[in-house]
C-alpha positions as CSV (number, residue, x, y, z in Angstrom):
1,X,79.8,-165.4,-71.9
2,X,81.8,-165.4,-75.4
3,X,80.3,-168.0,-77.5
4,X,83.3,-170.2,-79.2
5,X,82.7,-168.2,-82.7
6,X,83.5,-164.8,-80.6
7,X,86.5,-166.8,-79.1
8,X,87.3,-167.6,-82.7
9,X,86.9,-164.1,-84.0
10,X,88.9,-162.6,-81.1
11,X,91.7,-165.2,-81.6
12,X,92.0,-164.3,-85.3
13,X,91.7,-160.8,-84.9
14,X,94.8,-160.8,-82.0
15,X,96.7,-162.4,-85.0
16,X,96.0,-159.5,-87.6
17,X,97.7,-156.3,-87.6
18,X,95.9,-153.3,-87.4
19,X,94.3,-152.6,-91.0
20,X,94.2,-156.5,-92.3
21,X,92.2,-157.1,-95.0
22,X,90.0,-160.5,-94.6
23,X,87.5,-161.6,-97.5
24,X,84.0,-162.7,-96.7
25,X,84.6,-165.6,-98.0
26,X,87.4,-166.9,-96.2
27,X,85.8,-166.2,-92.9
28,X,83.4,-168.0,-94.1
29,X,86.1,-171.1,-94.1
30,X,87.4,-170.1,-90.7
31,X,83.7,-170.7,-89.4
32,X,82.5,-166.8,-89.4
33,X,78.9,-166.9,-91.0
34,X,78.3,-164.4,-93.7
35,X,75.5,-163.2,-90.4
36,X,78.5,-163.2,-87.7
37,X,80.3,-161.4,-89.7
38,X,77.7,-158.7,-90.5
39,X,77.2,-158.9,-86.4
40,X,81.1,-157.8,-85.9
41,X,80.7,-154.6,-88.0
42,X,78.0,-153.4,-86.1
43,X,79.8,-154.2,-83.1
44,X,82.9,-152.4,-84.0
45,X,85.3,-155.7,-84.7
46,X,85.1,-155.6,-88.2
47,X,85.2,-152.4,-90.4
48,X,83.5,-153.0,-94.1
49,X,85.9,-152.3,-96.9
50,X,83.8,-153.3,-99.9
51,X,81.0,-155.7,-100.9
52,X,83.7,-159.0,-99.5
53,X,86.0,-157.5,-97.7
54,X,86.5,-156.4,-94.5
55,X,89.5,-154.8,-91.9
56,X,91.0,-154.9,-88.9
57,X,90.2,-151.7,-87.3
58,X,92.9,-149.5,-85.9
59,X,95.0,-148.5,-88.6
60,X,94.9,-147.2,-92.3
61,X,93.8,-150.3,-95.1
62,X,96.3,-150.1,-97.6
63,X,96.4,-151.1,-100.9
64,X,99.3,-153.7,-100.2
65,X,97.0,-155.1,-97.4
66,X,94.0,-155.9,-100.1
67,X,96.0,-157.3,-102.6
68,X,98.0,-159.5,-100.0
69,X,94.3,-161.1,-99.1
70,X,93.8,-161.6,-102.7
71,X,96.7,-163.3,-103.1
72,X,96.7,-165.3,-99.8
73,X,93.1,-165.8,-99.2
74,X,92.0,-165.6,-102.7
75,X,94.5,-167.5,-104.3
76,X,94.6,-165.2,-106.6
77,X,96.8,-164.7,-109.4
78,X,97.7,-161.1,-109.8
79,X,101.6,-159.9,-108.9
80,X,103.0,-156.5,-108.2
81,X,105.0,-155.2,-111.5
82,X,106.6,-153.1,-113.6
83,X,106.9,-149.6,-112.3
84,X,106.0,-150.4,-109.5
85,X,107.8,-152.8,-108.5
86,X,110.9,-151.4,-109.5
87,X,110.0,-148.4,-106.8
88,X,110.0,-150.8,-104.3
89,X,113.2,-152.2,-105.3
90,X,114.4,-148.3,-104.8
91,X,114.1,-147.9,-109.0
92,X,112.4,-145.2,-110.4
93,X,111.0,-143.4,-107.5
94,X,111.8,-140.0,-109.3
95,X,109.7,-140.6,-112.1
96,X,106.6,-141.2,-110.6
97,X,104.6,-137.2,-111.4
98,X,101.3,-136.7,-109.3
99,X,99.2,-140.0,-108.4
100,X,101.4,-142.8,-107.4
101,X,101.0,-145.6,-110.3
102,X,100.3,-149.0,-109.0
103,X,100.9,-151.7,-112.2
104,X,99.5,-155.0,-111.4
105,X,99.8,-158.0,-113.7
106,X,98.1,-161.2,-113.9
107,X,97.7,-164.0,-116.3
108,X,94.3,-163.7,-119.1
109,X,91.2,-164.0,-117.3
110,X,91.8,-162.7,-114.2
111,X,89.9,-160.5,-113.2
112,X,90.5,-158.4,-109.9
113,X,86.9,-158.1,-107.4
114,X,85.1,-155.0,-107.9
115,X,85.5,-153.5,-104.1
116,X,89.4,-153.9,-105.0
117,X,89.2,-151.9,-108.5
118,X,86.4,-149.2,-106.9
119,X,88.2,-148.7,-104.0
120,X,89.9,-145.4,-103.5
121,X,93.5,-146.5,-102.8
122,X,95.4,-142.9,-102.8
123,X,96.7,-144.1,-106.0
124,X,95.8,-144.8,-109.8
125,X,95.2,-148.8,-110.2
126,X,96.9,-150.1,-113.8
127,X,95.6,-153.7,-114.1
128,X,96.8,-155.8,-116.8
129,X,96.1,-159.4,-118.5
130,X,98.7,-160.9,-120.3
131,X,100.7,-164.1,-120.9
132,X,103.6,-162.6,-122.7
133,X,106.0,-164.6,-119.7
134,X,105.7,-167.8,-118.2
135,X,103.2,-167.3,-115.0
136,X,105.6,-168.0,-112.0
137,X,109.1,-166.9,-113.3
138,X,110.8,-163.8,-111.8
139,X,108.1,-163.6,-109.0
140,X,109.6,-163.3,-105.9
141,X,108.2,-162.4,-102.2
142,X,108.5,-158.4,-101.3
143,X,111.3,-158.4,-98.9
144,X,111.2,-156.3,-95.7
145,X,107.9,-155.7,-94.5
146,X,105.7,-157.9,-92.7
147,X,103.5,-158.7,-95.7
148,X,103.9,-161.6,-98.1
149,X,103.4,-159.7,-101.0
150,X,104.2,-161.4,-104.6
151,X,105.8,-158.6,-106.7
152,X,108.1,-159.4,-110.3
153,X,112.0,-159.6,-109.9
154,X,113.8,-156.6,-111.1
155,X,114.5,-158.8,-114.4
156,X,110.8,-159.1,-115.2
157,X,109.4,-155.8,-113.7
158,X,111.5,-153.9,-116.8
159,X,110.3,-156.2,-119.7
160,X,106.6,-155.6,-117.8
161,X,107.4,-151.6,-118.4
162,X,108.5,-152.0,-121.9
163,X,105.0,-154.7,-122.7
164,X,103.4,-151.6,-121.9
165,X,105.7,-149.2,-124.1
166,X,104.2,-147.0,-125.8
167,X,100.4,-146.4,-124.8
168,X,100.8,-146.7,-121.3
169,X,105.0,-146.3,-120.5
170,X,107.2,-143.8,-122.4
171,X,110.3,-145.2,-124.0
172,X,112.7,-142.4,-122.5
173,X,111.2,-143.0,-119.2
174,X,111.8,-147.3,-119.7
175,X,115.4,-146.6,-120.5
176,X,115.6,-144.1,-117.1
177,X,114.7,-147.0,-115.5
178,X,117.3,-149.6,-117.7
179,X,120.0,-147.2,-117.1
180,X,119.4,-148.2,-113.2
181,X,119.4,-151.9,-113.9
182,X,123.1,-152.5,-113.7
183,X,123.1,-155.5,-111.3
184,X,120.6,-157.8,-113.1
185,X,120.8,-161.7,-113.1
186,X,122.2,-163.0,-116.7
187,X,120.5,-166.4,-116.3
188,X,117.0,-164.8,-114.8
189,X,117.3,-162.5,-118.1
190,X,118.3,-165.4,-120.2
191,X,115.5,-167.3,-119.1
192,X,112.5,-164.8,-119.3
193,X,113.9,-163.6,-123.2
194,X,113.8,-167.2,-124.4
195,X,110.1,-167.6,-123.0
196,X,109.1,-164.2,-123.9
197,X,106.1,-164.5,-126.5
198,X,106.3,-160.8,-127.6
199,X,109.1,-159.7,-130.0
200,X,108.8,-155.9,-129.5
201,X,109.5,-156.7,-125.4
202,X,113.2,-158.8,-126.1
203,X,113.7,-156.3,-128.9
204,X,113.8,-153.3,-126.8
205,X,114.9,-154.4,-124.0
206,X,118.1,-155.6,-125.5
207,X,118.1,-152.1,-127.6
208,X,118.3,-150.5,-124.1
209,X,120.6,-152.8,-122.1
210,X,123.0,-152.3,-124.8
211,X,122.6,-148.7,-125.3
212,X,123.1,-148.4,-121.7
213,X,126.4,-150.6,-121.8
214,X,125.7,-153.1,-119.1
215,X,128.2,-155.5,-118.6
216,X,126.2,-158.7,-117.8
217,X,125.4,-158.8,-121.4
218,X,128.8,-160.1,-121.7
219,X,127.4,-163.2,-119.9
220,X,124.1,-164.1,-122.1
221,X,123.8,-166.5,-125.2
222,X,121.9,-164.0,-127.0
223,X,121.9,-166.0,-130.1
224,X,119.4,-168.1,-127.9
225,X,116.8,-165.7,-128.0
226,X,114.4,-165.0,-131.6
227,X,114.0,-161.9,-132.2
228,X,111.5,-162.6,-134.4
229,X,111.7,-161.5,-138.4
230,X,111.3,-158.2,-140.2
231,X,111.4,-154.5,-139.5
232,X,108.9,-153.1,-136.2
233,X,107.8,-149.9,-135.8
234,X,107.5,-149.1,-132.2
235,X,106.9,-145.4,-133.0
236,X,106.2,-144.1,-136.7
237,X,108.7,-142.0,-137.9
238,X,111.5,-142.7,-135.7
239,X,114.8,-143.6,-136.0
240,X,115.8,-147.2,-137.0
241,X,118.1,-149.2,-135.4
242,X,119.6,-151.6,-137.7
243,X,121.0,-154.3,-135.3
244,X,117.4,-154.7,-133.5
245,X,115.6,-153.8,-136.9
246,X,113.1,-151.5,-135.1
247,X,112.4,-147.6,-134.9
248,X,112.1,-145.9,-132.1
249,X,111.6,-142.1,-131.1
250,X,114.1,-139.6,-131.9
251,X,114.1,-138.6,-128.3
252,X,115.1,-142.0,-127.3
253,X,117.9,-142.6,-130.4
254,X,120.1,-139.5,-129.2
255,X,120.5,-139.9,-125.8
């Protein structure tokens, strides 16, 4: 006969879909022993995904699937962004070359587990601290799919892409993906340029909204948002733009 653990375990595995990710440590809340839970690998209920983690058996474990248990389960503080969200929102998907790109974003000091950042997810993991924008504006919940996945709003996915302009995002390739951006919220804009702490982000991202004629421009109080003083050199010995007061590549100034 089941004991009422097994009855527990069965019941919360007939509420997973196939290739769930559970932490340790939140079994651990639902009454699973680190032991029992150690007993359900072995006994084919469980499949071990890292040092932490486990899955549903039965289908593939997906990136999406981990980070959804971090967030859920974990409680932790680390969103989809920049490129990649944009993909999901249908942006960009012709610029991705070779290994998919997966950008997450979290606030300083979080750090994601290490069976997340060794595990071989198909794709190249881009993790990065910051608290250039407020934690909790522009995130919204990934729409259509069963997962309840925070990602960043169009809005704050592109000033993500241009934080990481130049080392780790090419200019031309941020304004490929402005160019796109014709249907984005004035007041979500507004609000993220006023709380934006870095001054080369709301520089170049008004450079490139206005380069790329977007009408909801028309709509913003840009005289609300400091731009910050004196001349910045986003790449040396480019071409200056007077109105923003930075210089970017020539590549980027003749399109």
């Amino acid at each position: 006969m089941a004991t009422q653990k097994d009855q527990k375990l069965k019941k919360l595995m007939t509420q997973l879909r196939p290739g769930a990710v559970c932490l340790a440590a939140w079994l651990e809340q639902q009454g699973i022993s680190r032991d029992l839970q150690q007993y359900y690998v072995r006994s084919g209920w469980l499949e071990a995904v890292g040092r932490g983690a486990y899955a549903k058996p039965g289908g593939s474990v997906e990136w999406q699937s981990a980070l959804e248990a971090l967030q859920q389960q974990a409680n932790l503080d680390v969103h989809v962004g920049g490129l990649t969200a944009l993909a999901n929102k249908g942006y960009g998907h012709y610029l991705y070359l070779g290994k998919e790109r997966i950008q997450l974003f979290s606030p300083l000091g979080v750090n994601l587990p290490a069976w997340f950042a060794k595990h071989d997810w198909g794709a190249t993991v881009e993790h990065t601290k910051t608290g250039f924008l407020p934690r909790r504006d522009g995130l919204k919940d990934i729409e259509n799919t069963s997962r309840e996945l925070k990602q960043s709003a169009p809005e704050r996915a592109m000033m993500e892409c241009l934080y990481l302009t130049p080392k780790t995002m090419g200019l031309v390739e941020c304004y490929q993906l402005m160019e796109g951006l014709a249907n984005l919220r004035p007041n979500l804009v507004q609000a993220l340029l006023e709380n934006c702490a870095s001054v080369k982000v709301k520089r170049l991202f008004l450079y490139m909204a206005t380069k790329a004629g977007h009408k909801w421009l028309s709509h913003m109080a840009l005289d609300q948002v400091d731009l910050g003083k004196g001349d910045r050199s986003i790449t040396p010995e480019g071409v200056f733009i007077k109105e923003f007061h930075i210089s970017v590549p020539e590549e980027l100034a003749s399109l």
